[in-house]
C-alpha positions in Angstrom: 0.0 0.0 0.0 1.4 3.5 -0.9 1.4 6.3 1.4 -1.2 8.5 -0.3 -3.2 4.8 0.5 -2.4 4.7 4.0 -3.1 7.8 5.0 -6.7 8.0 2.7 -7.4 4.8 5.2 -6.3 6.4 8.1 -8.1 9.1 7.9 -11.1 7.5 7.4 -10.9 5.4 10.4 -10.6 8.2 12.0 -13.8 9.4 10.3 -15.4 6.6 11.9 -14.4 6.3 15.3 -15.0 10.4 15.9 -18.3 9.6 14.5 -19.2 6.6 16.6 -18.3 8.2 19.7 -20.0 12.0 19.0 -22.9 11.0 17.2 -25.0 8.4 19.8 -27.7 9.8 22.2 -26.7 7.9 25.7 -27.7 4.5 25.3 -27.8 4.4 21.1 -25.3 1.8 20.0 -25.6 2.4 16.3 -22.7 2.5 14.7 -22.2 5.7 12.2 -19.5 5.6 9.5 -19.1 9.1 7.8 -16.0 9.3 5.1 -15.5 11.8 2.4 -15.7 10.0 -1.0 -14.6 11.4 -4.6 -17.5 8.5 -5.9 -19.6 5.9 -4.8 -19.1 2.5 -4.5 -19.2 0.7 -7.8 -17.9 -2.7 -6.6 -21.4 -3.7 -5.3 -24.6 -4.1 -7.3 -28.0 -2.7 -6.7 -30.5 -5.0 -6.4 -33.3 -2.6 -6.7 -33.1 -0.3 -9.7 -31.9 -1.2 -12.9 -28.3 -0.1 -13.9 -26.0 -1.2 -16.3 -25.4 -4.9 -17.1 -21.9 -6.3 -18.0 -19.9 -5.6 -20.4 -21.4 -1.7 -19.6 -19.5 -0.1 -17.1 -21.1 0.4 -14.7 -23.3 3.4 -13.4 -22.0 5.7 -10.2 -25.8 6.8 -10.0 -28.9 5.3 -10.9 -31.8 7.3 -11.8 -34.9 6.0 -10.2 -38.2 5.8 -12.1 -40.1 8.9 -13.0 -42.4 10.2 -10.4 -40.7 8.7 -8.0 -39.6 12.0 -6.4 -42.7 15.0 -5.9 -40.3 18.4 -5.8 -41.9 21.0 -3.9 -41.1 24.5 -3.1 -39.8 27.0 -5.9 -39.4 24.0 -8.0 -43.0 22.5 -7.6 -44.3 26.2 -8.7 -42.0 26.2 -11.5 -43.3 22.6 -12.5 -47.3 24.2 -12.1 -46.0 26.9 -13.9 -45.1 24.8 -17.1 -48.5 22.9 -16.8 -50.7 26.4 -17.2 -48.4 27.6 -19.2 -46.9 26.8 -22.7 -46.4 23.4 -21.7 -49.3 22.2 -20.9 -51.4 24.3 -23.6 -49.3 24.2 -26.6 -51.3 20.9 -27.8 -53.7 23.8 -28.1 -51.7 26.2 -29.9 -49.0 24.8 -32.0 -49.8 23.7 -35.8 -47.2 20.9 -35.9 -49.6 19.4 -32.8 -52.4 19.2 -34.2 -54.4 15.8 -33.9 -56.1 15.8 -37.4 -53.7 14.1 -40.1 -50.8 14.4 -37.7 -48.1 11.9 -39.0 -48.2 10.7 -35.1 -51.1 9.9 -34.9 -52.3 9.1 -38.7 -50.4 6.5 -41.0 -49.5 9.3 -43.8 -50.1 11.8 -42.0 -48.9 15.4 -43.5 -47.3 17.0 -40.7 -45.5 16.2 -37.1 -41.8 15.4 -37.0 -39.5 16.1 -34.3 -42.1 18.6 -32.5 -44.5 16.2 -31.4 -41.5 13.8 -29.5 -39.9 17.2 -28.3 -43.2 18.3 -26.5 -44.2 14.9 -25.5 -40.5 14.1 -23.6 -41.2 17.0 -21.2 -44.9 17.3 -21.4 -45.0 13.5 -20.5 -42.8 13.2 -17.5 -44.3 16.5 -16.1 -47.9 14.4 -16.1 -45.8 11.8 -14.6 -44.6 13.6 -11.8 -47.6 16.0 -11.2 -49.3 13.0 -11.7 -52.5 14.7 -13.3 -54.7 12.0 -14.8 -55.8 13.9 -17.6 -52.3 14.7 -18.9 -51.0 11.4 -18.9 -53.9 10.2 -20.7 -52.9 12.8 -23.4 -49.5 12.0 -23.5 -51.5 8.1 -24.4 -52.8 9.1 -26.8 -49.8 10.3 -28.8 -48.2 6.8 -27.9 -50.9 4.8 -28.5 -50.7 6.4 -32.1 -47.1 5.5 -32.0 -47.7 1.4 -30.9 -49.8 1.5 -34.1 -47.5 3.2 -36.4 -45.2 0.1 -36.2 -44.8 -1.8 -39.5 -44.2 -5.6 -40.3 -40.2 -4.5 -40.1 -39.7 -3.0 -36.9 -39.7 0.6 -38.0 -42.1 3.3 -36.4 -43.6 6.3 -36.5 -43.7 8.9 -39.6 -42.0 7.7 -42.7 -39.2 10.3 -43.5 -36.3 9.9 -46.5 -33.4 12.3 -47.7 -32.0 11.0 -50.6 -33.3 7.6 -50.3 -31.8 7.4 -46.9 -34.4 7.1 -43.6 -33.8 9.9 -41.6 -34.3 8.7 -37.8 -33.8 11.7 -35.7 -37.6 12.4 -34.2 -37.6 8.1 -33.6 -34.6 9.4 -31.4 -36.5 11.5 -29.3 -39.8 9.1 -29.7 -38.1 6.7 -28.0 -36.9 8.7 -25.0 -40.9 9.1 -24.6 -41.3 5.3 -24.5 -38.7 4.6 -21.6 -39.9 7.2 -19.3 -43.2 5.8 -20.2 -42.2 2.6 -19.5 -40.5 3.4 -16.3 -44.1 4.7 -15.4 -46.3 2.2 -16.6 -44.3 -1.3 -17.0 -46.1 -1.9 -20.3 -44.2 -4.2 -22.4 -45.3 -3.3 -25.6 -42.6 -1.0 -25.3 -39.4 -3.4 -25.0 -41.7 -5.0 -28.0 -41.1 -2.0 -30.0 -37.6 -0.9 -29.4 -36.9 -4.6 -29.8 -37.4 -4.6 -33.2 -37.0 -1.2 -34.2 -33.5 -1.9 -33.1 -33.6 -5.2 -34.7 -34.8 -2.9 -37.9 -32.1 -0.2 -37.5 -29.6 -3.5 -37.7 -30.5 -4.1 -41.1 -30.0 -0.5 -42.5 -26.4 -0.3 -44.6 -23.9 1.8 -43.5 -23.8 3.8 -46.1 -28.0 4.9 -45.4 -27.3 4.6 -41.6 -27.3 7.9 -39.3 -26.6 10.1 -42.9 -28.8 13.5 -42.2 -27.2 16.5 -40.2 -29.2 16.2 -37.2 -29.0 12.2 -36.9 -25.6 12.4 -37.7 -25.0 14.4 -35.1 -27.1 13.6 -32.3 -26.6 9.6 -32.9 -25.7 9.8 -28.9 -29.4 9.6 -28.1 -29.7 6.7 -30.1 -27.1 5.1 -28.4 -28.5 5.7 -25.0 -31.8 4.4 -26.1 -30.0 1.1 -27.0 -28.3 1.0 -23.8 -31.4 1.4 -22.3 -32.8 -1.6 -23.7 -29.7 -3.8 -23.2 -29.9 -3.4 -19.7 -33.9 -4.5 -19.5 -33.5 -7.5 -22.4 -29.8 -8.6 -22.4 -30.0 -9.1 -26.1 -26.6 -9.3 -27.1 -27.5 -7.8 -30.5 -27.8 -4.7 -29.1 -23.9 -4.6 -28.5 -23.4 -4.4 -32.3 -25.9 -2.1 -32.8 -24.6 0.2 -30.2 -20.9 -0.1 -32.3 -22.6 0.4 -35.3 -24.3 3.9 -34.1 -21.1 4.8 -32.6 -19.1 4.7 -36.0 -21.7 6.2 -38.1 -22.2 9.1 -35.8 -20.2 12.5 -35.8 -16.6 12.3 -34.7 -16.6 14.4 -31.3 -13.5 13.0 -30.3 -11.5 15.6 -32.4 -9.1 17.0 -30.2 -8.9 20.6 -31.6 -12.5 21.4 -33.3 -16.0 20.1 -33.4 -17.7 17.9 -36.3 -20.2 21.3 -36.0 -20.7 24.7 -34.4 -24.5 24.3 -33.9 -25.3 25.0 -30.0 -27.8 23.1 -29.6 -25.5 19.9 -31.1 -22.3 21.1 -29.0 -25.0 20.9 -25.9 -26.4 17.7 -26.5 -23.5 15.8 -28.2 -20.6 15.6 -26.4 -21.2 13.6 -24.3 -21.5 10.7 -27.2 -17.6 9.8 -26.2 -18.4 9.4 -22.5 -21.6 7.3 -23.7 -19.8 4.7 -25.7 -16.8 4.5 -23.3 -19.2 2.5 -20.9 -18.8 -0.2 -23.7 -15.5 0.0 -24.7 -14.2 1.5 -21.1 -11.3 3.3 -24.1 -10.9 6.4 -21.2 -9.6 8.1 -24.4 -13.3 8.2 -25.3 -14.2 9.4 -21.6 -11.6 12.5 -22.0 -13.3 13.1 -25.4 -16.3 14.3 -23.9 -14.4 16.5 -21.2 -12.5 18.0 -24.2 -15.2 18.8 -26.2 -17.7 20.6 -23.3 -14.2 22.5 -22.3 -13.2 23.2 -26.6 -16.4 25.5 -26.8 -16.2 26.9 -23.8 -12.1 28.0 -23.9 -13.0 30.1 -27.1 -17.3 31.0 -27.1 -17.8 30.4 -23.3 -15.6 33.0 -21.5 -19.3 34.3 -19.7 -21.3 33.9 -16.5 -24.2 30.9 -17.0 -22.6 28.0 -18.0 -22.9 28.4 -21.3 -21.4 29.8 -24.4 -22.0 32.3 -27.4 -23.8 30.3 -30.4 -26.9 32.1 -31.1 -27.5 29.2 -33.7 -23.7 28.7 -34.5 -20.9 29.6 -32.8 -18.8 31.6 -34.6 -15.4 33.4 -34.7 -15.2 36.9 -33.6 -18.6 36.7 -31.6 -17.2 35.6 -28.4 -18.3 38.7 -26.5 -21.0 38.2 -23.4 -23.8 39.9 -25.0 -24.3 36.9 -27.8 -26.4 34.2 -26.3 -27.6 30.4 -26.5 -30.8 28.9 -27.4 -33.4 27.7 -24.7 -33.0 24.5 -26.4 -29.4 24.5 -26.0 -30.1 25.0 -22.1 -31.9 22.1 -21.8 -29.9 19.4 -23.6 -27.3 21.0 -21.7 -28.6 20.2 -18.3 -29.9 16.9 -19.4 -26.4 16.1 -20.7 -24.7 17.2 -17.5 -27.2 15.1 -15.9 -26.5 11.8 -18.2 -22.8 12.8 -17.5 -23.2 12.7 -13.9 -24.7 9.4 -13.5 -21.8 7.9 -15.8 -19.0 9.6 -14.5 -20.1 10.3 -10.3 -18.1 14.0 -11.1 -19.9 16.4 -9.2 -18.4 18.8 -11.8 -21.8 17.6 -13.9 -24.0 18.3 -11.1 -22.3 21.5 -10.4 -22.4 22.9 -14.3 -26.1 21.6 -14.2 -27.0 23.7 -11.7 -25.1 27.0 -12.7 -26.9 26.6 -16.4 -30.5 25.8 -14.3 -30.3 28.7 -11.9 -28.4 31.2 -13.8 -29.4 31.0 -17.6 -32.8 28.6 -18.6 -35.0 31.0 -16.0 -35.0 33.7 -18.0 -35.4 32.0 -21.4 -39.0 32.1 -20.5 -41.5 34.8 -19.0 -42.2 34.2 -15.4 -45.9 32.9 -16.0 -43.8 30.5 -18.0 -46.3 31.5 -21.4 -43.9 32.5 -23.5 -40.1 31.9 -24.3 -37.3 33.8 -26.3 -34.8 31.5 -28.8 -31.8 33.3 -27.5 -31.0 34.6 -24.4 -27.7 36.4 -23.5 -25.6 36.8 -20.4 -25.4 40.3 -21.4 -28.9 40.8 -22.8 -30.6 44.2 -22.4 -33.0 44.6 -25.0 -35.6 41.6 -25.6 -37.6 43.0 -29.0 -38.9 41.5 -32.1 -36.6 43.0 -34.3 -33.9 41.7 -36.9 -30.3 41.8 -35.2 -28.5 40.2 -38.0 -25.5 39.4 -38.5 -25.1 40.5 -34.7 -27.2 37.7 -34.0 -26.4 34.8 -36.3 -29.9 33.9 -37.3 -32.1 36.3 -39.5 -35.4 37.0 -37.6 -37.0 38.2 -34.6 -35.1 35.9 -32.4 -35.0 37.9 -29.1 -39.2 38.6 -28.1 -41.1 36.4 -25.5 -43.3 34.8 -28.2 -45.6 31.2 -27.7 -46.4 31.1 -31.3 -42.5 31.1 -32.5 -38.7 29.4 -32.2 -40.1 26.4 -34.0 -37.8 23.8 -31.9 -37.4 25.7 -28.4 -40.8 26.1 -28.5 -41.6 22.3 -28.2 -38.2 21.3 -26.6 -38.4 23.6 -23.2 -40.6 20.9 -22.1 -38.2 18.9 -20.4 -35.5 21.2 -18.7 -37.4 21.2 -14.8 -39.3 17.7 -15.3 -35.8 16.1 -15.9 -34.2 18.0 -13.5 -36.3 17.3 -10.6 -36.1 13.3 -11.9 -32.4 13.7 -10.4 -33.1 15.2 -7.0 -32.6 11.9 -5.3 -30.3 9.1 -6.6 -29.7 5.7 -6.2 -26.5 4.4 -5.7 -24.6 1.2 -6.9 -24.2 -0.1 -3.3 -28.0 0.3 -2.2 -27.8 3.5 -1.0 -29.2 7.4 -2.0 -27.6 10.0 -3.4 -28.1 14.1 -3.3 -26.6 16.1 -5.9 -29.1 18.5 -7.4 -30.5 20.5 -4.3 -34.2 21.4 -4.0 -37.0 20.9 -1.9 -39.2 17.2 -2.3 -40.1 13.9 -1.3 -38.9 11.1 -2.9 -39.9 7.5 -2.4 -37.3 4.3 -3.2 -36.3 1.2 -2.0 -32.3 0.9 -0.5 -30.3 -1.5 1.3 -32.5 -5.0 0.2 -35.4 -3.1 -0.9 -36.8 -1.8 1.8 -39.0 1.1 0.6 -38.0 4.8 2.4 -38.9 8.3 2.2 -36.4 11.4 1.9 -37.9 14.7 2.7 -35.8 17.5 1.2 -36.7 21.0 2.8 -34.9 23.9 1.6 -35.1 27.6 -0.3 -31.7 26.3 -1.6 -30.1 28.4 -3.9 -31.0 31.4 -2.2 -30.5 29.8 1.2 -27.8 27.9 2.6 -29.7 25.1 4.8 -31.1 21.8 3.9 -33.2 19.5 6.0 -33.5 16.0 5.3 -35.6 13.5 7.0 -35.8 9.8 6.9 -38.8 8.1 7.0 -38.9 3.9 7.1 -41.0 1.3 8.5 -38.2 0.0 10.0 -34.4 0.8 11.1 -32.6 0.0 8.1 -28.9 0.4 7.2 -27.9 2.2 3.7 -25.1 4.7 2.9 -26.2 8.4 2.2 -24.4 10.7 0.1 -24.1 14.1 -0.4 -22.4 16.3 -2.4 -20.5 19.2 -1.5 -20.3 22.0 -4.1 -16.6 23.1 -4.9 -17.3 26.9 -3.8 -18.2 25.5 -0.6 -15.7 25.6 1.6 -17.2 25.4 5.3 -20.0 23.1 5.0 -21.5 21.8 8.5 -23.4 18.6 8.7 -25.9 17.7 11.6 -27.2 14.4 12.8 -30.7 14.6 14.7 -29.2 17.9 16.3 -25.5 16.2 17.3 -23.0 18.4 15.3 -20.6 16.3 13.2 -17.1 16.6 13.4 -16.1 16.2 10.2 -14.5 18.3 7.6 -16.1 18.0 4.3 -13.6 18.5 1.4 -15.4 20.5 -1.5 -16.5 19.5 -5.1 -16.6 15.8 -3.1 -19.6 13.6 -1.7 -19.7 13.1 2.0 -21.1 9.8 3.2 -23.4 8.7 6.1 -23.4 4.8 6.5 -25.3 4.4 9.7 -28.6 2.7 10.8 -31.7 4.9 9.9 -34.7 4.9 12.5 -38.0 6.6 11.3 -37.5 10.8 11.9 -34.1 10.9 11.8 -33.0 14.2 10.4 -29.7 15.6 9.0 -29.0 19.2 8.5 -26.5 20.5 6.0 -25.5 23.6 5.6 -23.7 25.3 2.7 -22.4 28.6 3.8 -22.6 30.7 0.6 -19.8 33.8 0.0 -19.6 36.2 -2.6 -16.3 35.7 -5.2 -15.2 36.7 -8.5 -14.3 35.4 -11.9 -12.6 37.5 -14.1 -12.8 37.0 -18.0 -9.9 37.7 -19.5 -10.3 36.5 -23.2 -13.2 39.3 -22.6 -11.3 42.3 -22.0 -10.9 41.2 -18.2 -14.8 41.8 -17.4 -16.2 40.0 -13.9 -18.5 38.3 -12.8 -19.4 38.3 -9.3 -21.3 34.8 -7.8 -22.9 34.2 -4.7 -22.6 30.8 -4.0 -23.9 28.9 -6.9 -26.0 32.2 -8.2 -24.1 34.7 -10.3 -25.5 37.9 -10.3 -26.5 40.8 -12.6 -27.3 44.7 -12.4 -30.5 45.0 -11.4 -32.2 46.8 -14.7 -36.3 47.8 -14.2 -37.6 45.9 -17.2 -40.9 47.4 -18.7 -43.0 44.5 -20.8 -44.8 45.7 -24.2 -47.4 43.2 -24.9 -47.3 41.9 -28.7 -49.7 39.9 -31.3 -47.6 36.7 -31.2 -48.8 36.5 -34.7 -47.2 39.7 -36.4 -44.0 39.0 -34.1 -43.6 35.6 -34.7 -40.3 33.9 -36.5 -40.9 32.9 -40.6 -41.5 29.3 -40.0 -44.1 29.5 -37.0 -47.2 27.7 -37.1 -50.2 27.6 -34.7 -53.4 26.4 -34.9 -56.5 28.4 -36.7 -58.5 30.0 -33.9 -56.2 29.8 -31.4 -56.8 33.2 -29.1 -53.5 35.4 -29.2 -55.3 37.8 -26.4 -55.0 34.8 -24.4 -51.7 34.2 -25.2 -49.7 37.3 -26.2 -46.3 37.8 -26.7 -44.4 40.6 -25.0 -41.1 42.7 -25.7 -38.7 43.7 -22.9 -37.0 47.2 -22.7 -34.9 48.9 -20.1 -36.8 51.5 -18.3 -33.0 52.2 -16.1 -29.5 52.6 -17.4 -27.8 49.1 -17.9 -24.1 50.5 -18.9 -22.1 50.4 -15.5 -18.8 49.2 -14.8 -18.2 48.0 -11.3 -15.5 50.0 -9.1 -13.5 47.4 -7.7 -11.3 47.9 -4.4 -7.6 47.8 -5.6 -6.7 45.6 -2.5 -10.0 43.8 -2.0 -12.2 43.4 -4.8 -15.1 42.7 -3.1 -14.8 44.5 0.1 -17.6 46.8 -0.4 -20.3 44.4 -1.8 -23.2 43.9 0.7 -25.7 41.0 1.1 -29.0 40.9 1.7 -31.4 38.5 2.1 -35.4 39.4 1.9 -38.7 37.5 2.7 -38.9 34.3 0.9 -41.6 35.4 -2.0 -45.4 34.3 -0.9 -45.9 32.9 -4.1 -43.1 30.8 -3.9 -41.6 31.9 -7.2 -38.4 33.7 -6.7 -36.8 34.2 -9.8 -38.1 37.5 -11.2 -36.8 40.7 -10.5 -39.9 41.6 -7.8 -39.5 38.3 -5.8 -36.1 37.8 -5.8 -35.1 37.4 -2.2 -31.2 38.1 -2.2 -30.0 41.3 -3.2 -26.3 43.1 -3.0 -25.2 46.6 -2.8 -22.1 47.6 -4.8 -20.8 50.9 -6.4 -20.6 51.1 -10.0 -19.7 53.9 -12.6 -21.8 54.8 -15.8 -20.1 54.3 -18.8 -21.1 56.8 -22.0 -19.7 55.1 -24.5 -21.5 51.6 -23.9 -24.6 51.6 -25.9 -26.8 49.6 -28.3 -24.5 49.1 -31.4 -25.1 49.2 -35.2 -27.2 46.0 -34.7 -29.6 47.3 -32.1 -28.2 44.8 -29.4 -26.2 45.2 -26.3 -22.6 46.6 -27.6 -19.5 44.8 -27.1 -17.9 45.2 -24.0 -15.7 48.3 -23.9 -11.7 48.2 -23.1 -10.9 48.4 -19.5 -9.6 52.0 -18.2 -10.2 54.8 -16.2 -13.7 56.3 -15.9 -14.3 60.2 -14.6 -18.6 59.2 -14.3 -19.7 59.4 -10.6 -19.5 56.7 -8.2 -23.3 55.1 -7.7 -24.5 52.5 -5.6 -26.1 49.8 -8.0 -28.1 46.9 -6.9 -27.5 43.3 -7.8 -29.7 40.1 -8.1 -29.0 36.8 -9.5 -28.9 37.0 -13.0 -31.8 33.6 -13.3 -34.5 36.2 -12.0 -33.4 39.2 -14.7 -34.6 38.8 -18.1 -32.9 42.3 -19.1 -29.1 41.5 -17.4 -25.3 42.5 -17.4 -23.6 39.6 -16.0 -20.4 40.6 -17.4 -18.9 43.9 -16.1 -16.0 46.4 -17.3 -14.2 46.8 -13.9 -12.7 50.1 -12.5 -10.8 50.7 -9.6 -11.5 53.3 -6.6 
């Protein structure tokens, strides 16, 4: 053993034995193990959820089945939000879903192709986990069309050919639909029909295999679905199928560039590597994916929000903050870190997730969630239906809050929070439960050897630093616990049923509680949140300033125009004829205050007149708009002249640093998820 070994297992016994003796009421003779872990145990197998089956590598966290977990709190409105909002109603508004000769629904049918799958991923887990009877039997009918699209062959769904090639990428996201359904409802007609639609795919050439742009591209999915199957079926088939997807997809392996620039791609294919390193275990493949989420971001992603500059594509000389992503690039981001993180156990994954969730998707969309914008910006301070072109790469009104428009994101928003709140709690390969993403629920799921528990999750987390977890069981029952502990985090205190623990948990790793659980016990962790600062050089050495996880933007007083979403709407928008657009409107955002401040910055101590304050937790429950918000901080900032809309009508590029002669003001800050107008990215001044 070498001494980096011995002294790991040293300190852990040390863990343990301080944890035994300070953790016990007098007379409790449970014993409590608590060690600081970089990932779980993958040795052991869980008997109670499925995870991967050899030769797949196996899974550091196990998702367990959808609606499973019931969030609560900011995320539960956000969730209620999406069902009265475009969610739940765009069956009702958009065209391309339309029942009557809908390709999904009709054998021939003249429209529906990857809208229908793209609303019906989100929209279906959200009925899931609201469980609201009436949604889920809409989301039915969609699949029971799709269990009757399928043809003597194996292949489903609309009939679609480029070239004389079958182009597969709406099957792609069809069959995400069927496993979460499955997971849901056990029915076996789905492992029927991936069965031979797989079996199907087997017979396809090469050369007519995965051949269109988006297919090609985004053959990831594809893979995952096969995995999926594998692990339910143990057809050995599958294992050839899964090579055969892998080597007739786009190469994102390339050390130095990308097979594309698209945002939405970069977002939701990189992690293709990472996926078919599970097979292969090749860690070349595994570093792949880490190179190509770090390529984009070295060049387009020096901003605040997790993202990076692609409005469309990214390209060169458009790197400044005030070009922005798509909402569906936020999504298939965060499902992707999510994916990521239950391959890998890196809490970086859980970590990015949660800076693109609380700091960018929020204000993609109004805050009665009705309406969404294709690109939003970290420096974003107009939101109108003009042209921008060429500052923004598409041609079109690209930046309004408009239901009727931005075709994809329109259909695709669906699944950022449902898929999000499906990885609140964890299971683990050894039996146990894992906590990564942090919000308030109650999730249900069998540990040790399947004894069924509850995990209460209480918390305003981000905008508060404590969390409250209770453990419910029938009976006293022994299981590990983990819990990760974010990297900016660097005096977390955990709590035992009031005993204060004496450990020291090491951030951006997972602290672990074996122990016997009783009904009501409760641990309390608490995440002390500080203000820092990240400077951007590659952008003219602007800041950013975070608070905890929450980076934060100049407060700007936003004034909404309401809009027909029908003259505002982008070229290729449908909806459907006699759909109200009084009822649903679309609305333009404009700056009522000045936006162009650079912060002044103490020489010695950046920070060191910043100010926090935290304000009554919103009644509604909804904190991320500019009204509700309950953190603010106090800094002093300059005006500076020369920063104005440019040529383009959008936010100008960020001017060169220097000395400003403006008056020192005292500017207000909020987190940058609850301002839809924002400057994330400051010039800095000194004193």
């Amino acid at each position: 053993m070498n001494t980096v070994a011995r002294l790991t297992q040293h300190f852990t016994i040390v863990l343990i034995l301080a944890s035994i003796l300070n953790s016990c009421t007098p007379g409790e003779t449970r014993q409590e193990q608590i060690s600081i872990k970089e990932r779980p145990d993958c040795t052991s197998t869980n008997v109670n959820y499925t995870g991967n089956r050899l030769p797949l590598k196996p899974l550091n966290f196990i998702k367990i089945p959808v609606g499973s977990i019931q969030p609560e709190g900011w995320l539960k409105k956000y969730l209620d939000l999406q069902k009265e909002g475009l969610t739940g109603h765009l069956g009702e508004i958009s065209a391309w879903l339309a029942k009557e000769n809908n390709a999904w629904l009709t054998n021939g049918g003249d429209h529906g192709w990857e809208e229908v799958p793209y609303w019906l991923k989100g929209y279906g887990n959200l009925a899931y986990i609201l469980k609201d009877r009436e949604m889920i039997d809409e989301t039915k009918t969609w699949l029971e069309g799709v269990f009757r699209s399928q043809q003597p062959n194996g292949y489903f769904g609309p009939v679609n050919t480029r070239d004389g090639k079958p182009e597969l990428w709406a099957q792609m996201i069809m069959l995400w639909c069927l496993q979460s359904y499955y997971e849901f409802s056990q029915d076996e007609r789905v492992i029927t029909l991936m069965t031979n639609y797989f079996k199907w795919q087997m017979t396809v050439p090469d050369e007519l295999f995965l051949e269109d742009y988006w297919e090609n591209s985004r053959g990831g999915d594809n893979l995952l679905s096969v995995y999926w199957l594998y692990n339910r079926t143990g057809d050995s088939f599958l294992l050839e199928l899964a090579e055969k997807i892998h080597r007739n997809t786009a190469d994102w392996t390339r050390p130095s560039t990308l097979p594309n620039w698209h945002n939405v791609n970069i977002a939701q294919c990189f992690r293709e590597p990472a996926s078919y390193y599970m097979l292969t275990g090749d860690s070349i493949l595994l570093q792949a994916s880490y190179n190509a989420h770090n390529l984009i971001r070295r060049t387009f992603g020096q901003v605040p929000g997790g993202m990076f500059g692609a409005d469309e594509n990214a390209r060169m000389g458009y790197i400044d903050p005030r070009q922005g992503v798509e909402t569906c690039g936020m999504v298939e981001q965060m499902a992707s870190d999510e994916i990521m993180f239950c391959m890998t156990g890196d809490p970086f994954w859980a970590e990015h997730c949660e800076e693109v969730a609380f700091n960018t998707y929020p204000a993609a969309v109004m805050p009665d969630f009705k309406a969404l914008r294709y690109i939003t910006c970290p420096n974003h301070t107009i939101s109108d239906s003009q042209n921008h072109h060429p500052g923004i790469d598409n041609s079109g009104p690209f930046l309004a809050m408009n239901p009727f428009s931005s075709r994809c994101c329109q259909h695709n928003h669906t699944q950022g929070w449902p898929y999000y709140s499906e990885h609140l709690v964890l299971a683990t390969p050894d039996n146990g439960a894992a906590i990564a993403l942090y919000a308030a629920c109650k999730a249900t799921l069998k540990v040790a050897d399947g004894q069924e528990i509850t995990i209460h999750e209480q918390t305003n987390y981000p905008f508060e630093e404590e969390i409250v977890f209770t453990i419910n069981t029938p009976k006293e029952t022994g299981f590990p616990f983990y819990l990760r502990i974010p990297s900016w985090c660097n005096k977390a205190g955990l709590s035992i049923n009031g005993r204060k623990i004496n450990t020291t948990p090491e951030p951006g790793k997972y602290i672990c509680i074996e122990r016997t659980w009783k009904d009501g016990d409760k641990v309390e962790l608490k995440l002390p949140m500080e203000l820092s600062m990240h400077t951007w050089q590659v952008n003219k050495n602007s800041v950013s300033v975070n608070y905890g996880p929450l980076t934060l933007s100049l407060k700007i007083d936003e004034e909404y125009s309401k809009k027909d979403s029908r003259s505002t709407a982008i070229y290729d928008s449908r909806w459907q004829e006699g759909v109200d657009s009084e009822k649903w409107p679309s609305y333009e955002i404009y700056a009522k205050t000045p936006w162009n401040y650079a912060l002044v910055l103490d020489s010695k101590e950046p920070l060191k007149n910043f100010r926090v304050t935290h304000k009554e937790w919103p009644s509604d429950n909804f904190p991320f708009t500019t009204a509700n918000v309950p953190l603010e901080i106090k800094a002093i900032g300059r005006q500076v002249p020369s920063w104005t809309l440019d040529k383009y009508g959008i936010c100008g590029e960020l001017p060169e640093p220097g000395a400003l002669k403006e008056a020192k003001e005292e500017i207000t800050l909020i987190p940058m998820g609850a301002a839809r107008l924002r400057i994330s990215a400051f010039p800095n001044t000194d004193e």
